[in-house]
C-alpha positions in Angstrom: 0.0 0.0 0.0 1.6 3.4 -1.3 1.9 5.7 1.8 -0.3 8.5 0.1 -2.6 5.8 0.3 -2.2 4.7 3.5 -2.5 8.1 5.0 -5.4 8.8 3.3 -7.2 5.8 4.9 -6.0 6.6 8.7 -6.7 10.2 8.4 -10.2 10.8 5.8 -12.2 10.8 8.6 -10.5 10.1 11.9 -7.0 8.2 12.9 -8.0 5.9 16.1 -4.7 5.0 18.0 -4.5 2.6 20.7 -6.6 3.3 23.9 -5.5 5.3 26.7 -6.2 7.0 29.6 -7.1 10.3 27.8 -7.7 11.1 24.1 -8.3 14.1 22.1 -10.1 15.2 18.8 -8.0 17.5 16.3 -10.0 18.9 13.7 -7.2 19.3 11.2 -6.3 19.8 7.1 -6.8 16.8 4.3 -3.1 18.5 3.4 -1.2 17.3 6.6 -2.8 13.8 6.4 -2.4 13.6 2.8 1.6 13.8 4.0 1.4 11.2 6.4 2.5 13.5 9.1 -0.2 12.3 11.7 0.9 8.6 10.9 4.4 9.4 11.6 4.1 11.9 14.5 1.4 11.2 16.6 2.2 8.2 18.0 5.6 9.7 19.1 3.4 12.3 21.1 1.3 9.5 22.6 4.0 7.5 23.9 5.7 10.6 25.0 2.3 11.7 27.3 -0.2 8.5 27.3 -2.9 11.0 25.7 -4.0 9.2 22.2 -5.4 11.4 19.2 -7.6 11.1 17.2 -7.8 13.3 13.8 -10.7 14.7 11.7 -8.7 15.7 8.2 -11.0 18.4 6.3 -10.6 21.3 4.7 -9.5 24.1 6.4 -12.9 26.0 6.0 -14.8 22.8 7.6 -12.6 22.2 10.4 -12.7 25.9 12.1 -16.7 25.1 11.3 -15.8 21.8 13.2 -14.2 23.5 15.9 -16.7 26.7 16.2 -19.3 24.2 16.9 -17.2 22.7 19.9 -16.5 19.3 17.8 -12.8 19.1 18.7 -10.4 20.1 21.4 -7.3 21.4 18.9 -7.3 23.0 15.9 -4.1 22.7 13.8 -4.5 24.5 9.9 -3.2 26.8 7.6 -5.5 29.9 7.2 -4.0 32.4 9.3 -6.6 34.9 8.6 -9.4 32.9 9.7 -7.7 31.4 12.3 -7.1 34.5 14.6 -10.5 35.3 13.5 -11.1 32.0 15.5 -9.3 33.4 18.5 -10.8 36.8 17.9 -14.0 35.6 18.2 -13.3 33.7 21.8 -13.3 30.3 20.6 -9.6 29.4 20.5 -7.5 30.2 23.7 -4.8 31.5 21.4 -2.9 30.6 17.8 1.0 29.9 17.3 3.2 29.3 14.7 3.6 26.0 14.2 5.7 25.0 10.8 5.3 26.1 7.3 6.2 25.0 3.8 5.0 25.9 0.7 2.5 26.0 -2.3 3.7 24.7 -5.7 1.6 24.6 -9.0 2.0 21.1 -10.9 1.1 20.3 -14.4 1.9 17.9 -17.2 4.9 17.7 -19.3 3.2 19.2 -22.7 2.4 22.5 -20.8 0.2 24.4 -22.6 -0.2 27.3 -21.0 3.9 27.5 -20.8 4.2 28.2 -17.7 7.0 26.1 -16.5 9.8 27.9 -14.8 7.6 31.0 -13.4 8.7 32.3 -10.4 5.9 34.7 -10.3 2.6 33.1 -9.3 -0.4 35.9 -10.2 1.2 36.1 -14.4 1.4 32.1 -14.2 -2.2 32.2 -13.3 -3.1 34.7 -16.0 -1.6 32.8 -18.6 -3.4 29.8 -17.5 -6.6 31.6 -18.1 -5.6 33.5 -21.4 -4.5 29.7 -23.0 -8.3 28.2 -21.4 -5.7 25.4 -20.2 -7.6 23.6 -17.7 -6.4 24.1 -14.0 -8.5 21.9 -11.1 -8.9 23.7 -7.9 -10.2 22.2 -4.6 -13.1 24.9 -4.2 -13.4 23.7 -0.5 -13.2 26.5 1.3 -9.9 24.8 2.5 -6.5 26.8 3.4 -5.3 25.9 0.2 -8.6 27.0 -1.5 -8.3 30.3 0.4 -4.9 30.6 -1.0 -6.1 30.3 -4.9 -8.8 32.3 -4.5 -6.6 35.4 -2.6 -4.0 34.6 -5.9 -6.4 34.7 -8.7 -7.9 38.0 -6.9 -4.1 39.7 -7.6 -4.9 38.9 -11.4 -6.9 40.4 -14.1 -8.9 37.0 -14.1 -11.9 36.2 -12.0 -12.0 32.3 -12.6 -15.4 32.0 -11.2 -16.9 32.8 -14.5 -15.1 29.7 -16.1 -16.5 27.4 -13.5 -17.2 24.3 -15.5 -14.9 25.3 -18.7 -11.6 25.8 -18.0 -11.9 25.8 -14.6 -12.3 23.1 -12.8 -13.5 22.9 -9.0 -13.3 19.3 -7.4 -15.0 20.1 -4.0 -12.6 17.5 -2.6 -8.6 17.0 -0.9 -6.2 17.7 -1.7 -5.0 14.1 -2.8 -8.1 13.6 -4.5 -8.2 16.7 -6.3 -4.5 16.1 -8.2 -5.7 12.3 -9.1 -8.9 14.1 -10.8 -6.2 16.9 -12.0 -4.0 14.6 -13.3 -6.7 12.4 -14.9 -8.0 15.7 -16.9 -4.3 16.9 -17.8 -5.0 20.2 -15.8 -2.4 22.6 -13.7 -2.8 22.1 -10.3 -2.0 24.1 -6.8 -0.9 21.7 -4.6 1.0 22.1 -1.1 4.6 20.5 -1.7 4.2 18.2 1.0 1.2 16.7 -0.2 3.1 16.3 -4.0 6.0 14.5 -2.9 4.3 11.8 -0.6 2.1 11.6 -3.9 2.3 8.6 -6.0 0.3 8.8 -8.7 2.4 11.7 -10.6 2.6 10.1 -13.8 4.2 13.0 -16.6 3.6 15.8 -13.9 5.9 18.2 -12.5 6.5 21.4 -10.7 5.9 24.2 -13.3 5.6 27.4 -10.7 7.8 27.4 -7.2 9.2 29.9 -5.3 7.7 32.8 -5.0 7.2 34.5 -1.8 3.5 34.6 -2.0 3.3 30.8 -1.9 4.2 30.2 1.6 2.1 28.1 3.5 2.4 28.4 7.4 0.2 26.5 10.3 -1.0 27.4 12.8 -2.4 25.4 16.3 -4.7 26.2 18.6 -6.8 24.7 21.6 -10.4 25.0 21.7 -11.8 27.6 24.3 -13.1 25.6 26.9 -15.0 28.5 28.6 -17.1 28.2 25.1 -16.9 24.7 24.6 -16.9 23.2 28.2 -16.4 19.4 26.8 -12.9 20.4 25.6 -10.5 18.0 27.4 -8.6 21.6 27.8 -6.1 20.0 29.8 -5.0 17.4 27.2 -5.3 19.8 24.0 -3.2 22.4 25.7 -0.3 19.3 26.6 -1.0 18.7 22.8 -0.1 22.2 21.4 2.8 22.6 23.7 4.4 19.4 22.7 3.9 20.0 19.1 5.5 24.2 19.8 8.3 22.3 22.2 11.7 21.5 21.0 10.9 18.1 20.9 8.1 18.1 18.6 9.7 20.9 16.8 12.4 18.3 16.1 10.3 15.6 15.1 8.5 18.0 12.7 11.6 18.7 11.1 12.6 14.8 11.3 10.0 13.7 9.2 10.8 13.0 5.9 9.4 11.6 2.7 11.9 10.2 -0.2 15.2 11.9 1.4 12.9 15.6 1.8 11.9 17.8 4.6 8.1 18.0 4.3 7.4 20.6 7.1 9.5 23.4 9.0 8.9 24.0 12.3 8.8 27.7 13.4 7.4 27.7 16.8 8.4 30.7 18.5 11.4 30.4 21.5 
């Protein structure tokens, strides 16, 4: 079983470990457990505190809905907009820095929008559109969604009005939407993480890396439990201080996928 795969199975809806004294619910991103980071970490940080997690993996957009409607104890995503908006509003205790990579747009070999090589994300959009090459987006309301959308809005191009041509929106993950990307020959945004524990690349590669406006940081943050008083508060806040601690800062940074760093941690000191 590939490990895309495999991650994708533990993490769609939940990942059940082995029982403990304690547990807690993390509503969390399809990108991170598209990775297999969960798989890999989690079960350091149980055997490290006896508290076993469990994992919803949505979109971003579903899982601060998730958490707003006190269905979860931690929320760890990467919308930092709407995430202080989350603690804003009294329903996180606070947010931190938590690691970061970045965003990447993947397409197939043939390119036809030639686009491969851009550095600069918004005119690599806007030739996308100008060719009508097909590009699939996850139109999820997830962090990566909220990241296309805030590109395409720096453009000359409002993609919503080629909903169904050009553009396509898969309303699903993030591993899901680049097999139905791929499967169409379209350009895809895509977190890097998520493309190199992919297996099913077939003739696709990176066409559009590096620029500054495609880094993707995470955030974590325990559910208030002065809103939500069946928050295990206790547990979630051992959770995100693990995770911001130099030990889990170092297993972050330890995980690795084909000899490369998936996530950086960036807690602060």
């Amino acid at each position: 079983m590939t490990r895309l795969r495999l991650a994708a199975l533990l993490c769609a809806t939940a990942i059940p470990m082995a029982a403990s004294a304690e547990s807690i619910l993390v509503q969390s991103t399809t990108s991170t457990a598209n990775s297999g980071l969960y798989t890999y970490l989690l079960p350091i940080f149980t055997e490290a505190t006896g508290i076993e997690v469990n994992v919803v993996a949505v979109g971003t957009g579903q899982a601060i809905r998730n958490a707003r409607n006190c269905d979860g104890d931690v929320l760890l995503v990467h919308a930092k907009p709407a995430e202080e908006e989350f603690v804003a509003d009294g329903r996180g205790t606070s947010r931190t820095d938590l690691m970061y990579n970045d965003f990447i747009i993947v397409g197939p070999a043939t390119d036809p929008a030639g686009v491969a090589g851009l550095e600069d994300v918004q005119p690599a959009l806007e030739k996308i559109a100008e060719a009508g090459a097909l590009f699939a987006s996850r139109g999820d309301d997830s962090g990566t969604h909220k990241k296309e959308v805030s590109l395409w809005a720096g453009t000359s191009v409002d993609p919503a009005t080629a909903s169904g041509d050009w553009y396509r929106e898969t309303g699903s993950g993030m591993g899901a939407t680049l097999n139905a990307g791929i499967g169409m020959g379209a350009y895809v945004m895509t977190d890097r993480a998520t493309w190199i524990s992919f297996d099913n690349k077939q003739d696709y590669q990176i066409v559009v890396q590096g620029d500054t406006d495609l880094f993707n940081q995470y955030g974590v943050i325990p559910v208030n439990p002065e809103v939500c008083p069946s928050v295990n508060a206790d547990a979630a806040q051992s959770f995100a201080d693990w995770l911001t601690s130099a030990a889990g800062q170092e297993a972050i940074a330890a995980y690795m996928v084909d000899g490369q760093q998936l996530f950086f941690p960036n807690a602060p000191e």
